[in-house]
Backbone as CSV, one residue per row, in Angstrom:
resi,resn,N_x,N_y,N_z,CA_x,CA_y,CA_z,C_x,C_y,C_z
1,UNK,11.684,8.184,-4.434,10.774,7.056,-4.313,9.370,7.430,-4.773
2,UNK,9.246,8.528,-4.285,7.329,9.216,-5.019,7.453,8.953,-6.527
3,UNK,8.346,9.172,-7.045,8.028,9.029,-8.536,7.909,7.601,-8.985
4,UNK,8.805,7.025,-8.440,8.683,5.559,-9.451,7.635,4.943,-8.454
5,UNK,6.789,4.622,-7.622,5.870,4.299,-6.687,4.975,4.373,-7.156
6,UNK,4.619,5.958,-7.381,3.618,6.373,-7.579,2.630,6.379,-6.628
7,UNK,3.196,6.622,-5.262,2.681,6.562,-3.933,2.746,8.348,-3.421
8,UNK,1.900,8.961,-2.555,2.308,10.152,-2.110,3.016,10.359,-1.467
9,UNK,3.523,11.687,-1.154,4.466,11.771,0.436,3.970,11.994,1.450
10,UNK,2.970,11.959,1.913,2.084,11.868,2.598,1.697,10.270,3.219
11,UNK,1.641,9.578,2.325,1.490,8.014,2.473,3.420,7.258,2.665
12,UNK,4.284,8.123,2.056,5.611,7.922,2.190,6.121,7.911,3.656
13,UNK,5.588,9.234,4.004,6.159,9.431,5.273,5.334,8.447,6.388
14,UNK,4.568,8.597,6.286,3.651,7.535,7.287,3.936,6.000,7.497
15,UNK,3.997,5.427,6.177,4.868,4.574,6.126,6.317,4.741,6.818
16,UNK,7.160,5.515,6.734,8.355,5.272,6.845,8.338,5.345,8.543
17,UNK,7.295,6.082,9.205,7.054,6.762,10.943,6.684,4.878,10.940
18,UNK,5.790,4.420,10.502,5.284,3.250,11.036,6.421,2.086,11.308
19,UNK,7.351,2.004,9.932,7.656,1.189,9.871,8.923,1.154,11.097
20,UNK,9.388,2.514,11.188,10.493,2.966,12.018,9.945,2.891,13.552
21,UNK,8.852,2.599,13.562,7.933,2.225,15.065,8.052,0.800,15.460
22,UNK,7.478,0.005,14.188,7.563,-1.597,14.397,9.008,-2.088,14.622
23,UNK,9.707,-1.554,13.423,10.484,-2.465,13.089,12.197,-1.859,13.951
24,UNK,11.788,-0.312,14.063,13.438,0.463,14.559,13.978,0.706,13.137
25,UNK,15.364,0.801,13.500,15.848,1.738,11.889,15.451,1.184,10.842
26,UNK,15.785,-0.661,10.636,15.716,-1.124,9.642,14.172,-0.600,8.937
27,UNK,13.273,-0.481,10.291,12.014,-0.111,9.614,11.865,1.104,8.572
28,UNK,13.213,1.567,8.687,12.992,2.887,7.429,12.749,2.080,6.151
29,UNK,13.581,0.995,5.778,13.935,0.026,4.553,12.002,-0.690,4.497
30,UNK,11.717,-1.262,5.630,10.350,-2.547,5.721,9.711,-1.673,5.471
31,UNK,9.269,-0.444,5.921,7.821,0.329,6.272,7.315,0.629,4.885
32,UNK,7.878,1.590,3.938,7.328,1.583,2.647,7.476,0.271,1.986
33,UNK,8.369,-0.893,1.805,8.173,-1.791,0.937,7.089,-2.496,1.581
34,UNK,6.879,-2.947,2.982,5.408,-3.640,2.942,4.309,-2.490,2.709
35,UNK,4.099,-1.580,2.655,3.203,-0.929,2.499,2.625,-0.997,0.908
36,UNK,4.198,-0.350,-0.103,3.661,-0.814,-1.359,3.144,-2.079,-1.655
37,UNK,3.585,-3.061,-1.025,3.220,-4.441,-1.482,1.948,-4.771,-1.226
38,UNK,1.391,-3.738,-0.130,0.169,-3.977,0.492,-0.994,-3.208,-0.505
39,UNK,-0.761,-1.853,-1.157,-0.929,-1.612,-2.244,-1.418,-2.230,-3.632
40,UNK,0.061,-3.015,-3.653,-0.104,-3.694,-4.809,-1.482,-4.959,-4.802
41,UNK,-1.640,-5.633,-3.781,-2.692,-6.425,-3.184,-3.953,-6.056,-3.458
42,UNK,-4.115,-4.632,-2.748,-5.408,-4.324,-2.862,-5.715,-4.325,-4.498
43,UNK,-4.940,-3.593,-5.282,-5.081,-3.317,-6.670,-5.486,-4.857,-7.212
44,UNK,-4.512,-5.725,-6.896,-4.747,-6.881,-7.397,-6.190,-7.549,-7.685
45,UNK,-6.517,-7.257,-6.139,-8.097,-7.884,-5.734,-8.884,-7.181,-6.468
46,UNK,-8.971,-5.831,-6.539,-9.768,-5.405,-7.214,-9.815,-5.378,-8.457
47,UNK,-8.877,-5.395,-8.976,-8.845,-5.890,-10.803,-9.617,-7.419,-11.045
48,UNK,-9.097,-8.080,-9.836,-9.154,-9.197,-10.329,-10.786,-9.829,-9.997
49,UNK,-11.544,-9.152,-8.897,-12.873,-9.132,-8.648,-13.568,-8.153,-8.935
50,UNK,-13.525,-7.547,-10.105,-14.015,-6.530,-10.298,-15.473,-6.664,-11.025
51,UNK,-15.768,-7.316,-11.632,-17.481,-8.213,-11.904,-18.015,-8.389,-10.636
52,UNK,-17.482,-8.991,-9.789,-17.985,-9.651,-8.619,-18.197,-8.943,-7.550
53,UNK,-17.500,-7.245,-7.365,-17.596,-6.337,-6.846,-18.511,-5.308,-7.152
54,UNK,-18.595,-5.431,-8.120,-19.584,-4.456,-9.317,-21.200,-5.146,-9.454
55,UNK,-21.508,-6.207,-9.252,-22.373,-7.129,-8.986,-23.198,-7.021,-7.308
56,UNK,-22.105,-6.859,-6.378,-22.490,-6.642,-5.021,-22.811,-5.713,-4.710
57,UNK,-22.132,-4.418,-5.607,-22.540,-2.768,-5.357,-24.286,-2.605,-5.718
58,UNK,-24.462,-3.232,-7.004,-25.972,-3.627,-7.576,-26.785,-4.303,-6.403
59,UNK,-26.779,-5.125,-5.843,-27.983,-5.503,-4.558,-27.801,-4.708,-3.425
């Protein structure tokens, strides 16, 4: 999973402790996929506000 992610194992495993906390076994499966997805989000926002972020850093 580290490779095609492109997530650490460090952030892998944590995920997988969390998700296996919330959710119980299935949480092995939930914990990294909401996590990447949560990932993917942040990236999103920031690509996508990235003038508008870069603008706020300036004042």
């Amino acid at each position: 999973m580290q490779g095609n992610s492109g997530m650490s194992t460090l952030l892998i495993f944590f995920s997988l402790l969390g998700g296996l906390h919330l959710f119980g076994l299935i949480g092995l499966i939930y914990g990294p996929i909401i996590f990447a997805v949560t990932i993917v989000l942040f990236r999103l926002y920031e690509t996508e506000f990235e003038t508008f972020l870069a603008q706020q850093d300036r004042e």
